[in-house]
C-alpha positions as CSV (number, residue, x, y, z in Angstrom):
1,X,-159.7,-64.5,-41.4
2,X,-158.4,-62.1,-38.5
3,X,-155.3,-60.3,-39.8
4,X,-152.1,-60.3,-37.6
5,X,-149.4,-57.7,-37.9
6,X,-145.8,-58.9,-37.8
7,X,-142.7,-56.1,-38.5
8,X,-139.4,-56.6,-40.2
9,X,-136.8,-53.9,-41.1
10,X,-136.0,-53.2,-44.4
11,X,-133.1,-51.1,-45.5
12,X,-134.5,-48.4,-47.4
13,X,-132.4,-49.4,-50.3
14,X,-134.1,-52.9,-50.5
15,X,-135.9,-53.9,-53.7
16,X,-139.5,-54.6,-52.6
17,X,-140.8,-58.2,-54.2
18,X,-142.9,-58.5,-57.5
19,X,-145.5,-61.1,-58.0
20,X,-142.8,-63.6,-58.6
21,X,-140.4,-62.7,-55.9
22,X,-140.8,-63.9,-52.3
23,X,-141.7,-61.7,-49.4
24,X,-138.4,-63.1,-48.1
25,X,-136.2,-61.8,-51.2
26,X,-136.9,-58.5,-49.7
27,X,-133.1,-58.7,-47.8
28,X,-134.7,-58.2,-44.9
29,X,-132.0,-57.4,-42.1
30,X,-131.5,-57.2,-38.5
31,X,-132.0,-53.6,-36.7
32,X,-129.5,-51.1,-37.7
33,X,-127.5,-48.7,-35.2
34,X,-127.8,-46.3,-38.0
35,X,-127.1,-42.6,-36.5
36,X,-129.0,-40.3,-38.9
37,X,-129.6,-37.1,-37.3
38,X,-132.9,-36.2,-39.1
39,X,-135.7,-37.9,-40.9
40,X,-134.8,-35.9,-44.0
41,X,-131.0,-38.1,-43.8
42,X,-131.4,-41.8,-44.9
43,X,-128.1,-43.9,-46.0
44,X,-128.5,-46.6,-47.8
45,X,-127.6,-48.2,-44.2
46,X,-130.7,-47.0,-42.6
47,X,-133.9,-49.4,-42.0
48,X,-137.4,-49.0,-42.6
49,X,-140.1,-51.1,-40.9
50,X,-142.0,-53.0,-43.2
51,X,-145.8,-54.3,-41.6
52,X,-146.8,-57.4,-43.1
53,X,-150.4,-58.7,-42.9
54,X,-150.5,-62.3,-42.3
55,X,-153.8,-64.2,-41.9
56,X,-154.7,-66.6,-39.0
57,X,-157.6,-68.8,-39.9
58,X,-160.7,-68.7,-38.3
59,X,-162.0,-72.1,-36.1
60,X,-162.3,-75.1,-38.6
61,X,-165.4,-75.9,-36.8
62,X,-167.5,-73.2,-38.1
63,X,-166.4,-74.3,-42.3
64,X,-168.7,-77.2,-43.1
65,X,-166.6,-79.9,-44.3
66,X,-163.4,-77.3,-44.1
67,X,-164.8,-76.3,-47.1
68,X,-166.4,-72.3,-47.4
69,X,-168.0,-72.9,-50.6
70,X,-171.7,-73.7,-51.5
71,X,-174.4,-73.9,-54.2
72,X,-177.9,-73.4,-53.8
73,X,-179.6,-75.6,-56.1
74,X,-179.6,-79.3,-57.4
75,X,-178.9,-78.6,-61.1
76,X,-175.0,-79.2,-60.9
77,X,-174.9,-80.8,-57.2
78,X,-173.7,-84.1,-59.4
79,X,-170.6,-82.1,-60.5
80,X,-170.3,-80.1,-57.7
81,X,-170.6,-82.2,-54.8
82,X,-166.8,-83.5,-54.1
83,X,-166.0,-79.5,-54.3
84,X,-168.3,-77.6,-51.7
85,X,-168.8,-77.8,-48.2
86,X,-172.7,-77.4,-48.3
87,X,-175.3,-76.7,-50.6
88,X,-179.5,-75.9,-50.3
89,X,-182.4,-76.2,-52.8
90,X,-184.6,-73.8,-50.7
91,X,-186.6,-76.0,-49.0
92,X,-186.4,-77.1,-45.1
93,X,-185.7,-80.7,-46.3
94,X,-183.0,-80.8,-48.6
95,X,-183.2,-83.5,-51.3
96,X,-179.6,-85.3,-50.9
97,X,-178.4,-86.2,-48.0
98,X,-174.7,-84.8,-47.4
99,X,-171.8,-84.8,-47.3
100,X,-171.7,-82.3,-48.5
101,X,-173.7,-80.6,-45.8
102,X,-177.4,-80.3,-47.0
103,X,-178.8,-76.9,-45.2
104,X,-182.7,-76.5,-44.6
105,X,-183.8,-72.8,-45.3
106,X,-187.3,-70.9,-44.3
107,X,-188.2,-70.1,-47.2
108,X,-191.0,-67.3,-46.0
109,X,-193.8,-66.9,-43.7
110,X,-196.2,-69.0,-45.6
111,X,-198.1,-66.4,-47.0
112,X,-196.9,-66.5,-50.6
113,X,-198.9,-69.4,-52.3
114,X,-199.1,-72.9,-51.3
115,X,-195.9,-74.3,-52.1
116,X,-194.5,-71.6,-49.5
117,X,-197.6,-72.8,-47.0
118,X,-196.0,-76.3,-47.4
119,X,-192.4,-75.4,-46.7
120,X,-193.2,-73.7,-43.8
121,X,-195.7,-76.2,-42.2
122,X,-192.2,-78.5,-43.0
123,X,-190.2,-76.2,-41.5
124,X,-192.1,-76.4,-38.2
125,X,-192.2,-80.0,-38.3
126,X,-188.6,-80.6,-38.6
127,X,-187.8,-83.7,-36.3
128,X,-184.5,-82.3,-35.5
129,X,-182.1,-79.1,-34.7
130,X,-180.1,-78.6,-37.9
131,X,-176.7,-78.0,-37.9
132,X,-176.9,-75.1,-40.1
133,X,-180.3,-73.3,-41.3
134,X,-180.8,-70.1,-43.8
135,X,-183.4,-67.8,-43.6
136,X,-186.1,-66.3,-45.8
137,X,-185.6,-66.7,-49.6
138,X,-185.0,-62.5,-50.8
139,X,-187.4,-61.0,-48.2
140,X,-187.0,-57.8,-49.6
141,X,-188.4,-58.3,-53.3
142,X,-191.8,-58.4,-54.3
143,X,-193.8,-62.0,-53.3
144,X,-194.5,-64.1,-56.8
145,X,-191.2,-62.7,-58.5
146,X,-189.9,-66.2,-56.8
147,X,-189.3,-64.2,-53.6
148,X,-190.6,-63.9,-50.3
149,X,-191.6,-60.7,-50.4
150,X,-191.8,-60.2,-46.6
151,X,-191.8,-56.9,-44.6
152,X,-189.4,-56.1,-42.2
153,X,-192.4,-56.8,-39.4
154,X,-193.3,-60.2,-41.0
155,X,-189.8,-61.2,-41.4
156,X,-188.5,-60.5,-37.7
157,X,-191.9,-62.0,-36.4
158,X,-190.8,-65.2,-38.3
159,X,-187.2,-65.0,-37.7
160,X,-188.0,-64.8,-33.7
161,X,-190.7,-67.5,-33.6
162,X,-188.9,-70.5,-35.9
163,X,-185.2,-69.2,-36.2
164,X,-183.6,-67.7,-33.1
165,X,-185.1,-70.5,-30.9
166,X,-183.3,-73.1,-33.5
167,X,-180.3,-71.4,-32.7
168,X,-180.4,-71.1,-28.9
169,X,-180.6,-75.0,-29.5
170,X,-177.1,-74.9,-31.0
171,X,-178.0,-74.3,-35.0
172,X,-175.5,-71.7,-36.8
173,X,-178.3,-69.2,-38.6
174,X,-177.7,-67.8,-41.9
């Protein structure tokens, strides 16, 4: 979301809204020609600006499904399903098919034991660009904790062989 100011005055006797007020119980007014001489004289006549953030929503096209949220996993996919807008199960070939959106990962370099050897032989194999792909499963912990455990070399070695040439083909990287 991209904030956008907009400015209203405000007398400066106004009663600013609580939780259940409206923004627009505020009284707000049109300009005053208020003539105080110094800013140490305000009248209840005399008008403040009030700034109010608003928020302007970012392209629909970048929220799979117009929907932010996501699970990784498939242990509550069955519940979950009808109330995210993607989901992953760390491997390049995601078990269900969407919607929601399924999103292949690169799980690591390969180096880890053999079921990270197989997901990233699969990785490299996929038959076509994805719309969305994630990248390396907690790089920075130590490999057989479940993680990666890549080094920074390792990971941007990877990352620039198998992920940035997925995205110059139009996949949104993660």
């Amino acid at each position: 979301m991209h904030p956008t100011s907009s400015t209203e005055l405000i007398p400066s006797s106004a009663t600013y809204p609580t939780h259940s007020d409206s923004l627009t119980s505020a009284h707000a007014t049109t300009p005053s020609t208020s003539t105080a001489t110094s800013s140490s004289e305000v009248s209840a006549s005399t008008k403040v600006p009030l700034v109010v953030e608003t928020a302007t929503p970012l392209s629909s096209s970048l929220v799979p499904n117009s929907n932010k949220a996501g699970i990784a996993g498939g242990d509550a996919y069955p519940f979950m399903k009808d109330h995210i807008g993607w989901w992953y199960d760390w491997s390049p070939n995601p078990s269900k098919p969407g919607p929601p959106i399924a999103v292949p990962m690169l799980w690591g370099d390969g180096k880890v034991d053999q079921q990270d050897a197989d997901r990233l032989k699969a990785f490299k194999q996929l038959a076509t660009v994805p719309r969305y792909v994630l990248g390396f499963e907690e790089p920075d912990c130590p490999s057989g904790s479940g993680s990666s455990g890549m080094s920074v070399q390792d990971g941007v070695a990877e990352w620039e062989a198998l992920m940035a040439p997925l995205k110059a083909r139009g996949a949104k990287l993660g």
